[in-house]
Backbone bond lengths (Angstrom), bond angles and torsions (degrees), N, CA, C in turn:
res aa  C-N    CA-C-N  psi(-1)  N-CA   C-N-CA  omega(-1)  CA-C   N-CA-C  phi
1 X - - - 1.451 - - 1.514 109.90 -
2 X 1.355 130.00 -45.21 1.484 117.70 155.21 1.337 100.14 76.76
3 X 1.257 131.26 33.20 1.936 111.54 -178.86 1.866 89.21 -134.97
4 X 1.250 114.00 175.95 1.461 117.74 -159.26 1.786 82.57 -143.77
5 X 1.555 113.20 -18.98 1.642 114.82 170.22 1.848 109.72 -114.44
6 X 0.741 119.42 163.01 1.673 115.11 176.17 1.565 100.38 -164.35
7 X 1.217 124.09 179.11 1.182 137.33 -146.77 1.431 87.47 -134.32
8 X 1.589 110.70 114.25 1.492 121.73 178.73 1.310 104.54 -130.80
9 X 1.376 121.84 134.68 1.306 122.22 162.95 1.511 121.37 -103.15
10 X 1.067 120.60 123.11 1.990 141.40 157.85 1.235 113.10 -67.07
11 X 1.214 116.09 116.67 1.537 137.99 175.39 1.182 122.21 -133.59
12 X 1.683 136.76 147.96 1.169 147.93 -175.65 1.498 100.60 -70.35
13 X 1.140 123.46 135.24 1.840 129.40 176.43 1.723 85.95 -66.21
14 X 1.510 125.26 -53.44 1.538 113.63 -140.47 1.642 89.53 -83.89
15 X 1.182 121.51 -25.14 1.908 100.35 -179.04 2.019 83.37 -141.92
16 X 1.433 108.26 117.23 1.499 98.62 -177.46 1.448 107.19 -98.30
17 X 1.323 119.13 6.97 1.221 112.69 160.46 1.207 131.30 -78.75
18 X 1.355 113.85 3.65 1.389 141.95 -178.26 2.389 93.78 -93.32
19 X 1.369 118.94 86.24 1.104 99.57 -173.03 1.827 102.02 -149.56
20 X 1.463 100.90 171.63 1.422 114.90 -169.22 1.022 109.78 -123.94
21 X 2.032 132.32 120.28 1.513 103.25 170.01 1.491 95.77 -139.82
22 X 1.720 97.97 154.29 1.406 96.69 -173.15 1.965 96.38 -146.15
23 X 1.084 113.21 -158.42 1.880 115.77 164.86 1.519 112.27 -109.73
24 X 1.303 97.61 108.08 1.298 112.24 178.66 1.556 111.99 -84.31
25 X 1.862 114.91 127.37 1.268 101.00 179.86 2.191 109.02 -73.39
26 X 1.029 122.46 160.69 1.828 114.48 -169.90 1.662 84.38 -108.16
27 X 1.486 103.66 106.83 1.344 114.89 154.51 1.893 133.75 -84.41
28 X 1.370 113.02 81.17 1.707 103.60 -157.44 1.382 113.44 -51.98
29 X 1.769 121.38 -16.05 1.585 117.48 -173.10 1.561 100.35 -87.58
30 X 1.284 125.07 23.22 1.809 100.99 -153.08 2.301 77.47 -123.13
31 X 1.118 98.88 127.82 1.235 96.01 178.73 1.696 126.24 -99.69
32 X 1.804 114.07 7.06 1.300 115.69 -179.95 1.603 80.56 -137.21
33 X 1.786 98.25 155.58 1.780 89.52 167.43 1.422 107.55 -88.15
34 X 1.517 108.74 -173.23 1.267 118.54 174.38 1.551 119.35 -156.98
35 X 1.534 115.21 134.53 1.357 116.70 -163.33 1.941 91.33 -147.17
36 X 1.429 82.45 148.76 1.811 108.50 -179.28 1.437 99.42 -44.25
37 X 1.488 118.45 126.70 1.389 114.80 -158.38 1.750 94.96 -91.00
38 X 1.417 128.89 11.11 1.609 135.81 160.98 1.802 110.41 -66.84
39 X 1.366 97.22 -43.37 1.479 108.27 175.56 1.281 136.60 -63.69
40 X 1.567 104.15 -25.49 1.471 123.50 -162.95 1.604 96.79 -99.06
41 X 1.139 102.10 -33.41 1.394 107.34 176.57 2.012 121.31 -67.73
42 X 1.419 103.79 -52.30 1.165 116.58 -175.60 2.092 93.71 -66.86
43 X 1.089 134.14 -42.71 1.355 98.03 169.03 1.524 124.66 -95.66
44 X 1.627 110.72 53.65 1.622 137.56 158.57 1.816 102.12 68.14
45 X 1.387 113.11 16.68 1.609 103.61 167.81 1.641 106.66 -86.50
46 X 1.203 96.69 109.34 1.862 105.14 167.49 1.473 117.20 -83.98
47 X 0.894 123.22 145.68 1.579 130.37 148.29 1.817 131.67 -6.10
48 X 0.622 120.16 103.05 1.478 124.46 179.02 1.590 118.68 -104.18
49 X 1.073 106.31 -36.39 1.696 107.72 -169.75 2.026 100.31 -161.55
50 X 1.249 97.96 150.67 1.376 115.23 168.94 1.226 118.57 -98.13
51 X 1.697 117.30 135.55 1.475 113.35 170.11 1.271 117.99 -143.81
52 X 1.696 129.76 141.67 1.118 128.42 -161.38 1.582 98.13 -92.70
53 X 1.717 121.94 137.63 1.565 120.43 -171.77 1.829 85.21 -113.88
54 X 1.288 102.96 172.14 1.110 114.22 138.54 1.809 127.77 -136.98
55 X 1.333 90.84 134.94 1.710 102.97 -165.96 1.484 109.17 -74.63
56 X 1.409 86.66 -177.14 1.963 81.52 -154.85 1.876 101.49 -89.88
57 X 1.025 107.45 9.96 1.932 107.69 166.16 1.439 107.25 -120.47
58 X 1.337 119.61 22.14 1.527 134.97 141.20 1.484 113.71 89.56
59 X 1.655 116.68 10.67 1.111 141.14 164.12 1.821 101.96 -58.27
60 X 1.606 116.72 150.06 1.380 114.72 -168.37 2.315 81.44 -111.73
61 X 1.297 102.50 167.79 1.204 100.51 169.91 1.791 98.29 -152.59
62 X 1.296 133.48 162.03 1.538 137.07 174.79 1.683 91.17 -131.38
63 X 1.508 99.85 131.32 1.526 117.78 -160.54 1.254 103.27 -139.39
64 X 1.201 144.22 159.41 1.602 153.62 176.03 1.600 90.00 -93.25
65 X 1.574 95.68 149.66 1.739 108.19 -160.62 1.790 80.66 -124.76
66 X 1.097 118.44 171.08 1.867 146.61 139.54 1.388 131.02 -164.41
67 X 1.208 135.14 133.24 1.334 121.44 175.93 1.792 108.27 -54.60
68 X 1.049 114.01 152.78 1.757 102.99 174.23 1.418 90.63 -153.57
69 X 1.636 119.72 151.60 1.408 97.30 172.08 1.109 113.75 -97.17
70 X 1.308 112.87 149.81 2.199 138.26 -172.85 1.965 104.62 -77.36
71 X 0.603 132.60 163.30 1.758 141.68 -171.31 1.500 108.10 -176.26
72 X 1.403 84.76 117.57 1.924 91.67 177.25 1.487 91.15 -154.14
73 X 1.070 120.87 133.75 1.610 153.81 148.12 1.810 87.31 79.45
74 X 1.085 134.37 33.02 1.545 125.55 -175.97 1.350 111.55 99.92
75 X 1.360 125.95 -22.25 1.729 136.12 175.40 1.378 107.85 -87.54
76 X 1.731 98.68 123.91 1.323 113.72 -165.70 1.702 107.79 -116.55
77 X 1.701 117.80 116.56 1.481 104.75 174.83 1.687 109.20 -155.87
78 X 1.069 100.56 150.18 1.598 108.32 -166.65 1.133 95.53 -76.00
79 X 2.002 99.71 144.43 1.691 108.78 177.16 1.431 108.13 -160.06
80 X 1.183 107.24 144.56 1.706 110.76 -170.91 1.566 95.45 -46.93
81 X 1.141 112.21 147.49 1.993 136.30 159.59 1.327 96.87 -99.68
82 X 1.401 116.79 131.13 1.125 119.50 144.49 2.031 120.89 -100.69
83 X 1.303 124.86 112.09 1.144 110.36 175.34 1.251 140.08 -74.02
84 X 1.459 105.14 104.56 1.629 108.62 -172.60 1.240 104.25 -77.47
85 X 1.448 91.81 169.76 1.827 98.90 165.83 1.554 127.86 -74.12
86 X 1.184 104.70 172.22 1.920 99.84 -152.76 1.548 108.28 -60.90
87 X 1.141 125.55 -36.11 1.463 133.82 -170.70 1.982 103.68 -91.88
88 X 1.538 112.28 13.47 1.499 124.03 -177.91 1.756 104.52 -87.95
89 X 1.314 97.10 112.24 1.203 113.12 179.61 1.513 106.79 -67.91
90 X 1.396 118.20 136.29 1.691 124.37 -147.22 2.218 99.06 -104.29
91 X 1.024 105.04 131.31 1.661 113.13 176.76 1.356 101.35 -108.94
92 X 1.310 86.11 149.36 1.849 111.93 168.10 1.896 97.29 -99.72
93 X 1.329 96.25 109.76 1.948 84.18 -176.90 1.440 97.41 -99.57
94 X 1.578 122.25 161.48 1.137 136.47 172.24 1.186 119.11 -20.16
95 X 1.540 122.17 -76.86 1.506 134.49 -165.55 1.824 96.97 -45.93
96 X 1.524 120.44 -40.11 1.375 100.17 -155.02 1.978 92.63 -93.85
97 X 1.317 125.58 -14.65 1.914 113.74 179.93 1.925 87.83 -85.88
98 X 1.073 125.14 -22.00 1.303 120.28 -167.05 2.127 89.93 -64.15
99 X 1.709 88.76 -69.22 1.631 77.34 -178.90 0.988 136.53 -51.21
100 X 1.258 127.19 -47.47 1.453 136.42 143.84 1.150 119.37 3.57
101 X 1.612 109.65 -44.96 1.517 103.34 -162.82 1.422 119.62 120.46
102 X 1.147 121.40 -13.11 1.913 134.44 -156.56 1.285 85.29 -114.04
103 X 1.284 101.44 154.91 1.670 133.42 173.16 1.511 104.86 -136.22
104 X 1.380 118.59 -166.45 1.465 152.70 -156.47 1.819 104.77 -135.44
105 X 0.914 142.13 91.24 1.525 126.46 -162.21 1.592 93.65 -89.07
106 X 1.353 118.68 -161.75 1.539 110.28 -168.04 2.029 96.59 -92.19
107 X 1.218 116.56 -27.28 1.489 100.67 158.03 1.396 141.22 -64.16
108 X 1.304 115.89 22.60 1.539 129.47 -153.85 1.394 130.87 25.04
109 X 1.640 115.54 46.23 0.818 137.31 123.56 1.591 176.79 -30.95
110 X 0.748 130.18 67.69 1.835 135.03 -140.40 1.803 86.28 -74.24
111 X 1.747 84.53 127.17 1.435 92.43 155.16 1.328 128.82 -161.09
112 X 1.339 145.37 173.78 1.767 123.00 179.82 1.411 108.41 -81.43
113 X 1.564 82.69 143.83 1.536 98.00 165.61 1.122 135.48 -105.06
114 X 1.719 135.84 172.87 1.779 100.88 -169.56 1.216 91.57 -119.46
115 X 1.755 127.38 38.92 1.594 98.44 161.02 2.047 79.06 -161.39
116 X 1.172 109.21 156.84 1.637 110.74 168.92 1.170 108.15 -98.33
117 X 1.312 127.74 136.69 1.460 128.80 -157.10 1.899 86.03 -81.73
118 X 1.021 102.73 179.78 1.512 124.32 -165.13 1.542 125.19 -143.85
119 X 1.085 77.86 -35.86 1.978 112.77 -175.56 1.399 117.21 -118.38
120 X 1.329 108.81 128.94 1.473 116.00 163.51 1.441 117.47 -54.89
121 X 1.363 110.36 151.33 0.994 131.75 -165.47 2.472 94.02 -72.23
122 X 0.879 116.24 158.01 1.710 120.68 160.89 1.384 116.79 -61.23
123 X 1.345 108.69 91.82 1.864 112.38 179.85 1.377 106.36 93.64
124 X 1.177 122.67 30.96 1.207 138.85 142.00 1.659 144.26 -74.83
125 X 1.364 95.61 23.20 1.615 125.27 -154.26 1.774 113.76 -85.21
126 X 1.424 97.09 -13.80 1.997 102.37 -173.65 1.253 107.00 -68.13
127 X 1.955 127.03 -12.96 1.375 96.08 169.26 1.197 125.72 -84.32
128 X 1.658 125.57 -18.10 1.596 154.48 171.15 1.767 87.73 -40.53
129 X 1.680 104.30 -72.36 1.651 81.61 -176.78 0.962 128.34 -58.93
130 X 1.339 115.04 -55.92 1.803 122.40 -176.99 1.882 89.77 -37.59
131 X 1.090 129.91 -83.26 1.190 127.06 -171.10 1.745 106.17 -11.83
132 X 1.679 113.18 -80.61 0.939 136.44 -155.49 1.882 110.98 -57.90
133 X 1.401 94.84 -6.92 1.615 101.77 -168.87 1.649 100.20 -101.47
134 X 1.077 118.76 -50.58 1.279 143.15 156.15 1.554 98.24 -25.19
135 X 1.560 136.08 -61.17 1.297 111.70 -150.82 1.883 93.21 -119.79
136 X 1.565 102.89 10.10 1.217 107.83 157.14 1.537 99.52 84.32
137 X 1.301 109.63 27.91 1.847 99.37 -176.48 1.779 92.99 -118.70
């Protein structure tokens, strides 16, 4: 597949014919997606929860969240929205091409894969702590 943008469509879980599609650039560091919060609205996904991001020049921002479901190449899977502002250029973040099915090959490349990993990788353990420090256990 070779593209670093792809063509994703945003749709309402409760009527998905209610949907938005445009070219999403695929950001692998960005871990929720994000789409022009005019868009998310016009196919009737509202707001559910707030979440604070931080952007990639280390500025913090608080954004309206919803699950909505993600669509790329015929693969359909729910993934946090983050609602940007109307002129907010919209990402495909990791968690939702990962589920999907897509990877990063070693040419930085997006392409399908034939199984979704499940399992951490061997010595993959620093988020267990970070976790574990975090809630103080």
């Amino acid at each position: 597949m070779g593209a670093r943008h792809v063509t994703v469509a945003v749709s309402n879980p409760a009527d998905p014919q209610r949907r938005w599609e445009r070219l999403f650039p695929v950001d692998s560091a960005a871990i929720d997606c994000m789409a022009p919060a005019m868009h998310v609205h016009a196919i009737g996904t509202l707001p559910r929860n707030k979440r604070t991001y931080e952007l990639a020049q280390g500025t913090e921002i608080i954004t309206d969240i919803r699950v909505a479901m993600v669509e790329l190449m015929g693969k359909v899977v729910g993934a946090t929205i983050a609602f940007g502002h109307d002129d907010t250029m919209p990402i495909l973040a990791r968690t939702a091409f990962e589920s999907l099915g897509f990877q990063f090959d070693e040419g930085q490349k997006l392409k399908r894969t034939s199984v979704v990993r499940l399992k951490f990788r061997a010595g993959d353990t620093n988020w267990i702590l970070e976790l574990q420090n975090a809630h103080g256990t």
